[in-house]
Rosetta silent file (secondary structure, phi, psi, omega in degrees, C-alpha in Angstrom):
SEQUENCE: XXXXXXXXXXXXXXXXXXXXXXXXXXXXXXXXXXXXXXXXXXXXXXXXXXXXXXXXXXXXXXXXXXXXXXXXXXXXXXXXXXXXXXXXXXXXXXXXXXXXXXXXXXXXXXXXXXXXXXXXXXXXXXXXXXXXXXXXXXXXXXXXXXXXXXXXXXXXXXXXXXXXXXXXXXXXXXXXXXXXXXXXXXXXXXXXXXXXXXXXXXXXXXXXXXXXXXXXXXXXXXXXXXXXXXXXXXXXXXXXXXXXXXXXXXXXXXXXXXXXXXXXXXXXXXXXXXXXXXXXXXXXXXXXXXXXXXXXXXXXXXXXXXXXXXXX
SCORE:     score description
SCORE:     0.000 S_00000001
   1 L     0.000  -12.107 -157.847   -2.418   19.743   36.186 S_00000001
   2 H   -97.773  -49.894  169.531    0.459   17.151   36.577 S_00000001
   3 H   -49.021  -63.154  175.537   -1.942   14.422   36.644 S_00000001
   4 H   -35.403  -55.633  176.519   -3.617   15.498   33.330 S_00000001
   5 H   -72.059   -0.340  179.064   -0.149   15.810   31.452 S_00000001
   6 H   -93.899  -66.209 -151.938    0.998   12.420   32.966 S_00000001
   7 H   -82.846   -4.853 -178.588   -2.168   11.075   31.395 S_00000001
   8 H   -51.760  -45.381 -141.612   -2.203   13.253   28.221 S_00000001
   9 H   -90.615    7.640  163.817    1.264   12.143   27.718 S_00000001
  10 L   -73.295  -11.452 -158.130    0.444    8.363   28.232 S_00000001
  11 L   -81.432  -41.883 -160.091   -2.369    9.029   25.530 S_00000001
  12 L   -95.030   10.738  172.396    0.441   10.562   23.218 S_00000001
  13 L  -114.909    0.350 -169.719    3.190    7.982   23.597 S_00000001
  14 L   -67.608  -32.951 -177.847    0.971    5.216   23.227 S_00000001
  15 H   -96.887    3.997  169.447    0.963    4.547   19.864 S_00000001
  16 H  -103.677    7.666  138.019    4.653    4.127   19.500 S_00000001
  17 H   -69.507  -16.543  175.887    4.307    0.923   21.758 S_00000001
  18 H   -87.628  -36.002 -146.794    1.149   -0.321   19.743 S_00000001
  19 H   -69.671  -73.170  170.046    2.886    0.719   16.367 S_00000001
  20 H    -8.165  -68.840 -158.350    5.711   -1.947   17.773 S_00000001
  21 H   -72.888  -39.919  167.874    3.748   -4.241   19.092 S_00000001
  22 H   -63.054  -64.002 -179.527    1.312   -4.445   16.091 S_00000001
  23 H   -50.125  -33.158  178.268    4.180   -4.985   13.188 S_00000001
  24 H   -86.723  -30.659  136.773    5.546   -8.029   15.401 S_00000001
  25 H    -4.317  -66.885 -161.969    2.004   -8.987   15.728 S_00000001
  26 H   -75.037  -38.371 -149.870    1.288   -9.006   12.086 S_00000001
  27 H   -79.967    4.919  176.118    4.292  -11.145   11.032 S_00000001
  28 L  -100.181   17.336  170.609    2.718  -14.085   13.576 S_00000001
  29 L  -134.800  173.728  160.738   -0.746  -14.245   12.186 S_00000001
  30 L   -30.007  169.249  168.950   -1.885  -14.666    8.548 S_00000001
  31 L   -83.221  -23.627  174.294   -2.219  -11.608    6.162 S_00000001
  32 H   -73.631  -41.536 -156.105   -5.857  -10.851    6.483 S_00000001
  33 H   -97.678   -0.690  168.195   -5.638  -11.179   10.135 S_00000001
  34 H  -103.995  -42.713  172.156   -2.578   -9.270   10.347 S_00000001
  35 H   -32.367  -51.097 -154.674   -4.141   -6.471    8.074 S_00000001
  36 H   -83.917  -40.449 -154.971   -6.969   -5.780   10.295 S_00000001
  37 H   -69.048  -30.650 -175.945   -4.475   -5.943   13.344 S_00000001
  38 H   -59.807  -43.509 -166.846   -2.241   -2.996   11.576 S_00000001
  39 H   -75.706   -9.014  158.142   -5.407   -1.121   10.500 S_00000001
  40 H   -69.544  -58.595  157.133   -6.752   -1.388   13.962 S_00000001
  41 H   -31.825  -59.428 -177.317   -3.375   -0.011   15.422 S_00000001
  42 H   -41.768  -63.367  175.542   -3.505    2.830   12.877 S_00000001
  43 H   -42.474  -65.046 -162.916   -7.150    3.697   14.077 S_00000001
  44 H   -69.714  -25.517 -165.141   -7.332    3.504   17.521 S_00000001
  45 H   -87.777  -32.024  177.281   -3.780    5.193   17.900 S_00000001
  46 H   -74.225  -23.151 -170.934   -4.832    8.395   15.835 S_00000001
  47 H   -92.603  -22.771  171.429   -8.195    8.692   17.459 S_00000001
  48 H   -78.823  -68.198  168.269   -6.677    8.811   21.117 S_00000001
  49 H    11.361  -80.309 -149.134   -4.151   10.721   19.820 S_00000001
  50 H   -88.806  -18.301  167.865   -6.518   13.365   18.597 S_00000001
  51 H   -68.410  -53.687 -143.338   -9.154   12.837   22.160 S_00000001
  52 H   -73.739  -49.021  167.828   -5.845   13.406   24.180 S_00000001
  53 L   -60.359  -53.654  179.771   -5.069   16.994   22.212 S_00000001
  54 H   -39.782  -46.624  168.348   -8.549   17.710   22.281 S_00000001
  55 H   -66.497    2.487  176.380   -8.432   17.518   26.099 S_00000001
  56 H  -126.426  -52.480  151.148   -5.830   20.120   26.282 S_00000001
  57 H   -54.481    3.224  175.886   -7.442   22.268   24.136 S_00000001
  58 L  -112.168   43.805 -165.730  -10.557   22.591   25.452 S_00000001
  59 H   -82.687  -60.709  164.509   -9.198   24.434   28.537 S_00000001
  60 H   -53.383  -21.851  160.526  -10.768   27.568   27.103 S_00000001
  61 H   -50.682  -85.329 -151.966  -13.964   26.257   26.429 S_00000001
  62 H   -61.797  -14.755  160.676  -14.741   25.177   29.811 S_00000001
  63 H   -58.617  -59.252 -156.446  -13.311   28.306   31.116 S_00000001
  64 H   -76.699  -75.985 -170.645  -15.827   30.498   29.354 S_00000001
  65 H   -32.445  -30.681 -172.723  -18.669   27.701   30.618 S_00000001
  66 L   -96.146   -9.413  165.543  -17.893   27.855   34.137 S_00000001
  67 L    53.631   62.426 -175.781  -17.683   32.082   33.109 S_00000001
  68 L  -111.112  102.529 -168.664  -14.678   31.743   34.195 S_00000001
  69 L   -36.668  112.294  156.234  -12.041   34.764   33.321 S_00000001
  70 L    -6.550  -55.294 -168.467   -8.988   33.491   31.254 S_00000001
  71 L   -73.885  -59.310  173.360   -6.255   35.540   33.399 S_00000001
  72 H   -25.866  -41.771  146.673   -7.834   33.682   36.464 S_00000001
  73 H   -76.415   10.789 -172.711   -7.135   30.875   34.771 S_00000001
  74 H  -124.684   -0.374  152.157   -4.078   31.308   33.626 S_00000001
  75 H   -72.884  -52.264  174.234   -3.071   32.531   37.611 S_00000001
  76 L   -33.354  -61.541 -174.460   -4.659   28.795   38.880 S_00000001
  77 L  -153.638   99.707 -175.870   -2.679   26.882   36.495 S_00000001
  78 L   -55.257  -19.928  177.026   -0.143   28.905   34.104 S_00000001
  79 L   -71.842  -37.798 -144.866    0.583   26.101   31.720 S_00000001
  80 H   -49.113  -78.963 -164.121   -2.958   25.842   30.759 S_00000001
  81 H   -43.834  -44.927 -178.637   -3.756   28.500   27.784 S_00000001
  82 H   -49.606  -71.618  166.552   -0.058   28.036   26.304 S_00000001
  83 H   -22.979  -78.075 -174.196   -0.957   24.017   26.602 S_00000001
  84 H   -36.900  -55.271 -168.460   -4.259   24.911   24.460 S_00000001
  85 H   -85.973  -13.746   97.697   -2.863   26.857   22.167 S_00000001
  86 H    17.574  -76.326  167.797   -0.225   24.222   21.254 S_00000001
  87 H   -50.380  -61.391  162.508   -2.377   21.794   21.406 S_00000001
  88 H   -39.160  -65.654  173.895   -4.873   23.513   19.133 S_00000001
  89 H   -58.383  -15.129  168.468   -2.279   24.283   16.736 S_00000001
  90 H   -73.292  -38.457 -168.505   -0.879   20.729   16.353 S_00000001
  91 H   -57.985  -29.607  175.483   -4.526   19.582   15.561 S_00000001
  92 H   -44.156  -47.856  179.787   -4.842   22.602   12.965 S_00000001
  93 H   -55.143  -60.398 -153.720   -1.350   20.951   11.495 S_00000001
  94 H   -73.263  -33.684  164.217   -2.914   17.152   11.533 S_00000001
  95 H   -44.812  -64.917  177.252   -6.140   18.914   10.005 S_00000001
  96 H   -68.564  -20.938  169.994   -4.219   19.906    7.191 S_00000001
  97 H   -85.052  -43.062  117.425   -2.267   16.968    6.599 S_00000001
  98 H    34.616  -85.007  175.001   -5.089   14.998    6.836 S_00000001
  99 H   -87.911  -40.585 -110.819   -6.964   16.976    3.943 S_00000001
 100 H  -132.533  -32.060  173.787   -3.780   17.250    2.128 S_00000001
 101 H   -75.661  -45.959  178.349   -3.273   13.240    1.909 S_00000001
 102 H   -54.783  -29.823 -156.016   -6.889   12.911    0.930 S_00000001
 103 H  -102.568   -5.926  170.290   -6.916   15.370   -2.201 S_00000001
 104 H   -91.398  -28.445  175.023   -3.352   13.613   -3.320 S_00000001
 105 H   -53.150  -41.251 -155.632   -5.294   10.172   -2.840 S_00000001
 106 H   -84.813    5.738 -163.351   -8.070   11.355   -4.964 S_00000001
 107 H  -105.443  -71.189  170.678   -5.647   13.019   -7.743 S_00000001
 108 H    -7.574  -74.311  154.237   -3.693    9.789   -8.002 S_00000001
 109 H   -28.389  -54.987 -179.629   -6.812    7.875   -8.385 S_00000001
 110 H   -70.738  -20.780  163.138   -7.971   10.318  -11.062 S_00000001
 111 H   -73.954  -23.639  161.222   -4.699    9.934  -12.976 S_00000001
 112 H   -86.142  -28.010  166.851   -4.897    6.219  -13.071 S_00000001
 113 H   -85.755  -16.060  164.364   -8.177    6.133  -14.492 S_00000001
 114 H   -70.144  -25.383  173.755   -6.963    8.591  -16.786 S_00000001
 115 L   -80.587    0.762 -178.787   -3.974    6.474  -18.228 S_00000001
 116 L  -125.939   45.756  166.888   -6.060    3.725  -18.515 S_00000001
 117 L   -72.439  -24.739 -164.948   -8.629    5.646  -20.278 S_00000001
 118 L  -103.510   16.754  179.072   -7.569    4.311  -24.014 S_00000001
 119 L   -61.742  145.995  164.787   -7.521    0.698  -22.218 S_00000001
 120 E   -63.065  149.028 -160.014   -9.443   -2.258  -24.054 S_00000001
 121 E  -120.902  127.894  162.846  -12.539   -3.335  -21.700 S_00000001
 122 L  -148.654   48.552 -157.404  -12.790   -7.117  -20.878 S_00000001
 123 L    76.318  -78.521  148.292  -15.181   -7.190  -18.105 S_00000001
 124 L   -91.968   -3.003 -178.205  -12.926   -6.377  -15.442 S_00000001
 125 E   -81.664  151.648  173.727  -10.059   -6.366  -17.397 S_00000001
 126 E  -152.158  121.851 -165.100   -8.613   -3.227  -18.917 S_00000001
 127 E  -108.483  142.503  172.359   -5.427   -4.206  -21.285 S_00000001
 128 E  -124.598  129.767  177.525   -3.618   -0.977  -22.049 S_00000001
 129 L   -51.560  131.085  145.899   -1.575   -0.685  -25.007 S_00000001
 130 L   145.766  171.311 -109.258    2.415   -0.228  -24.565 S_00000001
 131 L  -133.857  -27.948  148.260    5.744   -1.994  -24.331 S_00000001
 132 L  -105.410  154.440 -165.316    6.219   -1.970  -20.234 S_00000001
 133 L   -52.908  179.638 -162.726    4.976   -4.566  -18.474 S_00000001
 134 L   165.049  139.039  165.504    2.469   -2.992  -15.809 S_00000001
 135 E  -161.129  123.083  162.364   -0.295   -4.565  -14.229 S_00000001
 136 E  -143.107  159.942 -177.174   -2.306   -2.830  -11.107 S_00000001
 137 E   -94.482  160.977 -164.464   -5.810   -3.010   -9.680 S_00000001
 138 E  -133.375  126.404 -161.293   -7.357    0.089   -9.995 S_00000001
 139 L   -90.961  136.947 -163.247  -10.102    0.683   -7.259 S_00000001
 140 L   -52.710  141.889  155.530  -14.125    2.062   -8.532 S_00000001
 141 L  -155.865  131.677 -166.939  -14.450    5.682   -8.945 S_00000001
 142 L    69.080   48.281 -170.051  -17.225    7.949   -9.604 S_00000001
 143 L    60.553   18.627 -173.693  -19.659    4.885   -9.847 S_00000001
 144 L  -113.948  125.842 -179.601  -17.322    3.134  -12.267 S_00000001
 145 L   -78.603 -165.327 -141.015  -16.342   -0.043  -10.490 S_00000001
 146 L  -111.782 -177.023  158.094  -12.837   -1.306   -9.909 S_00000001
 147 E   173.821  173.514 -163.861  -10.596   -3.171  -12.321 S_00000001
 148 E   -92.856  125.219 -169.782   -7.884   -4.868  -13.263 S_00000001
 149 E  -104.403  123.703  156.065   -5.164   -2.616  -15.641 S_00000001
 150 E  -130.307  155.505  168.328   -2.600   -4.531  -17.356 S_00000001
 151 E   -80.650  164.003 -176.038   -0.093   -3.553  -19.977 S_00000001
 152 L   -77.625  -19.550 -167.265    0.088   -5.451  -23.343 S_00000001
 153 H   -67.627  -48.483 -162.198    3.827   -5.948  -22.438 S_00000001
 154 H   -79.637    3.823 -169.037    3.031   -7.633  -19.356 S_00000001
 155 H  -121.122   -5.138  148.176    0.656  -10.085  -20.847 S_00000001
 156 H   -59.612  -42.660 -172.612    3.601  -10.947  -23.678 S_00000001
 157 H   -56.169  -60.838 -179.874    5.741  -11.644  -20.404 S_00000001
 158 L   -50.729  118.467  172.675    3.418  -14.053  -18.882 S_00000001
 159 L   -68.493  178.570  177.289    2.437  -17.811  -19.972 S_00000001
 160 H   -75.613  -31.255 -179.410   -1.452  -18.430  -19.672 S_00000001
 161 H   -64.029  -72.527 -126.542   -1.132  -20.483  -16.084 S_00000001
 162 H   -89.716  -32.711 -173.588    1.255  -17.511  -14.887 S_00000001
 163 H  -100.126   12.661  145.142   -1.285  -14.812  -16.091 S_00000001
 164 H   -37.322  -77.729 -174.365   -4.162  -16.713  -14.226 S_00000001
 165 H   -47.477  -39.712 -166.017   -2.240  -15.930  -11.001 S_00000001
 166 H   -60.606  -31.703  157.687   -1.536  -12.339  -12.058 S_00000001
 167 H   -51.972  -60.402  157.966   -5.113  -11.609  -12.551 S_00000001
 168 H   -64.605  -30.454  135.246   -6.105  -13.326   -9.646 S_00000001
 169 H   -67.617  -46.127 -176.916   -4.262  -11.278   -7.265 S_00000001
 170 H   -57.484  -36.858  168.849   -4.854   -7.852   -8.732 S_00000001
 171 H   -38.694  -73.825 -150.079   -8.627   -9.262   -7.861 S_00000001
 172 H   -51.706   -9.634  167.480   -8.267  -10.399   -5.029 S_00000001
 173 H   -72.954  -43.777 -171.062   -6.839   -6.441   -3.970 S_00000001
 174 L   -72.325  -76.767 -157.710  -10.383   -5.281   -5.504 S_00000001
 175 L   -52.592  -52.415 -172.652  -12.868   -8.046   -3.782 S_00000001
 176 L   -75.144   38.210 -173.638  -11.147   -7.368   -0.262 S_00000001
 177 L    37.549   11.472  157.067  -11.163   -3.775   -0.485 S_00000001
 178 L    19.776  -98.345 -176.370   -7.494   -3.272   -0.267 S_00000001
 179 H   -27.895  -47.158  171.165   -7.095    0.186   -1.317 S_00000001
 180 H   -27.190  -53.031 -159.306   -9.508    0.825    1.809 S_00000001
 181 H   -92.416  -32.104 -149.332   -7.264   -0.283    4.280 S_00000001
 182 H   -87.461  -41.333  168.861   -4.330    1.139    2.756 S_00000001
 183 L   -33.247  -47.849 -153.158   -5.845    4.560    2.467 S_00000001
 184 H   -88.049  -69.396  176.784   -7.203    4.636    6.193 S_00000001
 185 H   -77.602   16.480  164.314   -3.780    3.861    7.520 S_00000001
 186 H   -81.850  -23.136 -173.523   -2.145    6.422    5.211 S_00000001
 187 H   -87.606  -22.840  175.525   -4.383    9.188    6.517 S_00000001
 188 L   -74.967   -3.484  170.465   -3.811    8.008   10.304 S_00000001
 189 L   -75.109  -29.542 -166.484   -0.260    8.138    9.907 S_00000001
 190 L   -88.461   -5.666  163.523   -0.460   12.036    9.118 S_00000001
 191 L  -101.600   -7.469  167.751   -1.927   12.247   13.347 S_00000001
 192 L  -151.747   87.992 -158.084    0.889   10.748   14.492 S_00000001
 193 H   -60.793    7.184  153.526    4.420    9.686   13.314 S_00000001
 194 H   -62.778  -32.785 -157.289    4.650    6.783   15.281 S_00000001
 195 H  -100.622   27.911  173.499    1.902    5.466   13.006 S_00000001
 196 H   -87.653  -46.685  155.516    4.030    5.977    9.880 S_00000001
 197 L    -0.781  -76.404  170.795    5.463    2.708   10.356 S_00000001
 198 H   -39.306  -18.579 -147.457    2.662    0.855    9.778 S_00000001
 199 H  -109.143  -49.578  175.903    1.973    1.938    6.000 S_00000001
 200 H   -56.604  -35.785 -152.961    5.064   -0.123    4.560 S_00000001
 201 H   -64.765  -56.970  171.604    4.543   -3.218    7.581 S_00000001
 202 H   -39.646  -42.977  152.392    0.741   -3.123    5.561 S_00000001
 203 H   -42.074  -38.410 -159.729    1.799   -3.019    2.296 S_00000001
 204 H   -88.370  -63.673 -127.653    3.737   -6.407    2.593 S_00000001
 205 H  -112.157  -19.428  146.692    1.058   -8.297    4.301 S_00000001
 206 H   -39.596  -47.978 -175.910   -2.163   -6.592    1.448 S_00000001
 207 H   -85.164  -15.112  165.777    0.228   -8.287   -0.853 S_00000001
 208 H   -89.862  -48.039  157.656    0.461  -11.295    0.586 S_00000001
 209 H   -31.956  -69.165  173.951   -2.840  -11.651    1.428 S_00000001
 210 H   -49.185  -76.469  162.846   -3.620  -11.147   -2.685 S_00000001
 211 H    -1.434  -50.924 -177.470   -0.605  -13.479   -2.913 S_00000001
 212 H   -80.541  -18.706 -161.712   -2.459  -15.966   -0.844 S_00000001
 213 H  -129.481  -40.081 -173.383   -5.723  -15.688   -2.523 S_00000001
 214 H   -88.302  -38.634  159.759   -4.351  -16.072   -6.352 S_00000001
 215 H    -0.133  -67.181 -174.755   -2.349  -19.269   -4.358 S_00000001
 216 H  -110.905    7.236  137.934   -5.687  -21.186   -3.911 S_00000001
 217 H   -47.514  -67.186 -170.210   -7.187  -19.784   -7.336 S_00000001
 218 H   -76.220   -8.734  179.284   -4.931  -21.654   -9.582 S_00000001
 219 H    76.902   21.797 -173.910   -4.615  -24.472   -6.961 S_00000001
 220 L  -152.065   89.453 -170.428   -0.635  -24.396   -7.082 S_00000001
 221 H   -66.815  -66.316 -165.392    1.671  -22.335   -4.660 S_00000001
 222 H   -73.632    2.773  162.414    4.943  -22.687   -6.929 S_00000001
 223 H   -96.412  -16.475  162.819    3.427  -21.480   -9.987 S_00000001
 224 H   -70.010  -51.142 -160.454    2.178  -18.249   -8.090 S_00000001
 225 H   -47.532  -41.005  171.622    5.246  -18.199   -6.506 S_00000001
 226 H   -53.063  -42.347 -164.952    6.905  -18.508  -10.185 S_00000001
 227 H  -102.318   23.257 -179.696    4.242  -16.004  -11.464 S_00000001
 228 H  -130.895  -19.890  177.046    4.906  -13.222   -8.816 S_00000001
 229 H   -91.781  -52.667 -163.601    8.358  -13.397   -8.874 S_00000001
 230 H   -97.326  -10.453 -165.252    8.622  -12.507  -13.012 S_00000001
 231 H   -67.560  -84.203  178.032    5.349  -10.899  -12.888 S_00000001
 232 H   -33.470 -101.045  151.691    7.017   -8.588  -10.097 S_00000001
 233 H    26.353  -91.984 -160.374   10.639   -8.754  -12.451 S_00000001
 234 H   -65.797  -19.554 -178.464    8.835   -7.078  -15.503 S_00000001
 235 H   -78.376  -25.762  159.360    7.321   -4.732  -13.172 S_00000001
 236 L   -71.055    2.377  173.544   10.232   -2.961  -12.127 S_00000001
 237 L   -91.021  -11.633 -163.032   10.796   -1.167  -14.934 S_00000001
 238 L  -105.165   14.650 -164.152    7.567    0.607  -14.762 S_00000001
 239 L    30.030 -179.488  -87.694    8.596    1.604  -10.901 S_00000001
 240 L  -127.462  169.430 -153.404    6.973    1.166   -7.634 S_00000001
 241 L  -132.443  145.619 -171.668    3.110    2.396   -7.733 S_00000001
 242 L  -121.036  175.205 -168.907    1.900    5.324   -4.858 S_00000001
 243 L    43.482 -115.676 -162.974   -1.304    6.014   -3.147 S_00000001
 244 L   -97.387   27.654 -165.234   -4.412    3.693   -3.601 S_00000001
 245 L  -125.549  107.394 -165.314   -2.845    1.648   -6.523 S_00000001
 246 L  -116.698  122.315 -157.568   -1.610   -1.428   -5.601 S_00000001
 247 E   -87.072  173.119  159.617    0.753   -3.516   -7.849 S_00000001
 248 L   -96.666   -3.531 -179.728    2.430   -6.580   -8.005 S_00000001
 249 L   -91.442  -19.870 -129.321    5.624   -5.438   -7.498 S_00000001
 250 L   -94.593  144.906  149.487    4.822   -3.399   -4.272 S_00000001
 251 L    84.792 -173.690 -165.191    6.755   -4.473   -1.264 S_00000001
 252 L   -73.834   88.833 -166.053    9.444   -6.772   -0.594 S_00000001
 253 H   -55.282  -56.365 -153.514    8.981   -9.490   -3.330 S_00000001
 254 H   -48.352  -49.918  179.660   11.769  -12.048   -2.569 S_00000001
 255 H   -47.056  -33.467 -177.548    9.992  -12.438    1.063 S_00000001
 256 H   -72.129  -77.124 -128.083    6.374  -13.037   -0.590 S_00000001
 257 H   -50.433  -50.489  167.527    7.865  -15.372   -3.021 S_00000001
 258 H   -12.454  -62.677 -160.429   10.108  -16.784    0.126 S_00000001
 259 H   -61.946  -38.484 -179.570    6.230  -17.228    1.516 S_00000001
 260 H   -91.250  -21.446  158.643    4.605  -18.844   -1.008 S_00000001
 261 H   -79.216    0.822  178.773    7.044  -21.859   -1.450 S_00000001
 262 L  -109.205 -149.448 -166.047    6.560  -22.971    2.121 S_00000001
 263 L   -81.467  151.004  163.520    2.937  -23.516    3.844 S_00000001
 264 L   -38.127  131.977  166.499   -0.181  -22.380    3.838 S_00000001
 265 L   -97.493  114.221 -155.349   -0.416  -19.979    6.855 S_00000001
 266 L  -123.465  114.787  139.740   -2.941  -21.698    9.593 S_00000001
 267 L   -94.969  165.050  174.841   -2.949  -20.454   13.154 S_00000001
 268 L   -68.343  144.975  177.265   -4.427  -22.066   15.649 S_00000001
 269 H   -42.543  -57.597 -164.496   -8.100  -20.549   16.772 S_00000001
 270 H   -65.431  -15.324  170.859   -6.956  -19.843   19.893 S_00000001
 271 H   -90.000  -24.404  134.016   -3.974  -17.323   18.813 S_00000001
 272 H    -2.417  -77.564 -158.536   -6.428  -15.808   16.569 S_00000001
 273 H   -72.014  -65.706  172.328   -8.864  -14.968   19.733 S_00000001
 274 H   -26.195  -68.073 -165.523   -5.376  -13.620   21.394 S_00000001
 275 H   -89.015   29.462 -160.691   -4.623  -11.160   19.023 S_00000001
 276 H  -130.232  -38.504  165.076   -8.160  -10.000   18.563 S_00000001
 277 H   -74.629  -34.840  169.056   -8.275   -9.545   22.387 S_00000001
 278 H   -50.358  -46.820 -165.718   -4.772   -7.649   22.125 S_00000001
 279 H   -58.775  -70.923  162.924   -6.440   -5.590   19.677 S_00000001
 280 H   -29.124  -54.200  169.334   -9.521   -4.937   21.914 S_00000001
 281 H   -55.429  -58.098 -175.634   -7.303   -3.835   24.570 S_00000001
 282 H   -40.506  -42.262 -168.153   -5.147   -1.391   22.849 S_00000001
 283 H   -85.589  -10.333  165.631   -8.256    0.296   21.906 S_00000001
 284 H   -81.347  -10.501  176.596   -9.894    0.646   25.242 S_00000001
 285 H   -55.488  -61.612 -141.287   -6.402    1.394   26.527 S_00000001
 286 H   -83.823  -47.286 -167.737   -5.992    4.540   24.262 S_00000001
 287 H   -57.225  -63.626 -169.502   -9.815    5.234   24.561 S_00000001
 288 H   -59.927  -24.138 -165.395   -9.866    5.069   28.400 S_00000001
 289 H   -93.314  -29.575 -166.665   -6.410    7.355   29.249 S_00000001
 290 H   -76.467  -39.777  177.923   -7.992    9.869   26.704 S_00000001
 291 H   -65.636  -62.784  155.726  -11.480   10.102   28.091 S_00000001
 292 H   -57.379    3.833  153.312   -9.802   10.268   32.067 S_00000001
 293 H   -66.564  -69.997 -153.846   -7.585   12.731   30.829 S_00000001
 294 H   -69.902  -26.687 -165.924  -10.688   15.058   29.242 S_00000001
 295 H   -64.550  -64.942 -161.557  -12.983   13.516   32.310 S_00000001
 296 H   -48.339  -67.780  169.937   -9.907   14.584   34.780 S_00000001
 297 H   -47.284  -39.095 -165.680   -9.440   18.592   33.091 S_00000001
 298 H   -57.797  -63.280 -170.571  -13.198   18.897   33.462 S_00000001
 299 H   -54.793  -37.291  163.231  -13.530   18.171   37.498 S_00000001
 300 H   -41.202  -54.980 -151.281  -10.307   20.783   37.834 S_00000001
 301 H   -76.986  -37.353  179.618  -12.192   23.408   36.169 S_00000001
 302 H   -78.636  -12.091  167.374  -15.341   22.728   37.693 S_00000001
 303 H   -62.967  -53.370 -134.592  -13.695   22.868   41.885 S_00000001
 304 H   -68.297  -41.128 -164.309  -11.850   26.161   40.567 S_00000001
 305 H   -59.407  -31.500  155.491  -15.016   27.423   39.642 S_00000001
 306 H   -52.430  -34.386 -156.867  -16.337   26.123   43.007 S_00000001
 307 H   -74.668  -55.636 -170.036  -13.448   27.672   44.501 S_00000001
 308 H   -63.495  -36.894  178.058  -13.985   31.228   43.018 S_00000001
 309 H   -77.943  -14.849  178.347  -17.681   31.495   44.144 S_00000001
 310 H   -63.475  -50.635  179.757  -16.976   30.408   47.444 S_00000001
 311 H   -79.854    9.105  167.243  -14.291   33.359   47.912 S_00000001
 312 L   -70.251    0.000    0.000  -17.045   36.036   46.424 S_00000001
């Protein structure tokens, strides 16, 4: 048993050295390539997370396979069923939170296409009448594809150069799937609370990616910078935008702006390959302690069960 909880509890402490290790990670590679490293962290740390409970709850299974009586097992090794049912009951918890993030994602969603139901249509555009500025991308639902929502206020704010950029970010959150990413590490956060972290460190570097991408639309980093900065401004009056709906105001503007008057951000290939290999690791790390952990409970249960026919 002692070996199993030393590796369960490497499985279950694991992600609050990757959550670490990922956020200083992200701020040394670009924003797409720091995106996928958070949303890889996110993944990999909730699914050992949830093999590692799973292997402590499946004590009772493998009892009844091995037909082995419960009080026997609970005389062998006394921790066990209490472990299980613990264990069981956190996943029951994670189950519900889980489910409970998803049906507020999808109400959210449905409330944003409802406010921008009385919007004007202008291919991807959808200008909605009313006096604060607003602008957000609003990601396809129900076979209705994605688009861009702006208020009429916000497009009074804006010169024509400045709402190029604005437009061109709110894209660029649709064509890369954005909302995807943000979603995925909001529900993997709810398996572990080390991996709560992660959902602001993402936020920052989705908008700078879209930052980065309206950049080399208009072909001029200080008029996005200029046109994210007042864009962002007028946008604080309508306050800060939740679930899959991702604004221009979201995260810590002065730093994007900060971002966009100095250089393009180019790493070298080879740190690239580095953090892609970092990546790789973490996840056979968390994969591999979780699998010898459930590999490790199995070979206990099957000697005891050797053990018990031997004394018949």
């Amino acid at each position: 048993m002692t070996w199993v909880l030393l590796l369960v509890t490497a499985a279950l402490t694991f992600p609050w050295a990757a959550a670490g290790a990922a956020r200083r990670l992200a701020d040394r590679l670009p924003p797409k390539e720091a995106c996928a490293a958070i949303v890889s962290t996110a993944v990999l740390g909730a699914g050992g997370t949830g093999a590692a409970l799973f292997g402590l709850a499946h004590v009772p299974f493998l009892a009844g396979l091995e037909q082995l009586p419960l009080a026997q097992v609970a005389t062998e090794w006394p921790a066990a069923l209490p472990v299980a049912a613990l264990a069981t009951a956190v996943m029951a918890t994670q189950l519900v939170l889980v489910v409970r993030r998803w049906c507020e994602h999808r109400s959210l969603l449905a409330a944003a296409w409802a406010e921008a139901a009385d919007a004007e249509a202008d291919g991807d555009l959808l200008v909605l009448p009313g006096e604060t500025p607003d602008a957000f991308a609003l990601p396809g639902r129900h076979r209705r594809p994605g688009a861009i929502v702006v208020t009429t206020a916000m497009l009074r704010t804006l010169g024509e150069r400045e709402r190029e950029v604005l437009l061109a970010h709110e894209r660029a959150h649709l064509t890369g799937h954005h909302h995807l990413l943000s979603v995925t590490t909001y529900l993997a956060a709810a398996v572990h609370p080390a991996l709560r972290s992660l959902r602001p460190a993402l936020d920052f570097h989705l908008e700078r990616w879209a930052d980065e991408s309206a950049a080399r639309e208009v072909g001029n980093r200080r008029l996005a910078a200029a046109a994210i900065a007042r864009a962002a401004l007028a946008a604080s009056t309508a306050g800060p935008r939740r679930g899959p709906l991702l604004a221009v105001n979201t995260g810590p503007v002065p730093q994007r702006v900060e971002a966009l008057l100095g250089p393009v951000p180019v790493r070298p290939e080879a740190a690239s390959a580095r953090a892609a290999a970092l990546g790789l690791v973490l996840g056979v790390v968390t994969c591999a302690v979780a699998a010898v952990a459930i590999a490790y409970g199995l070979h206990e249960y099957v000697e005891l069960a050797a053990e018990g026919l031997r004394a018949r």
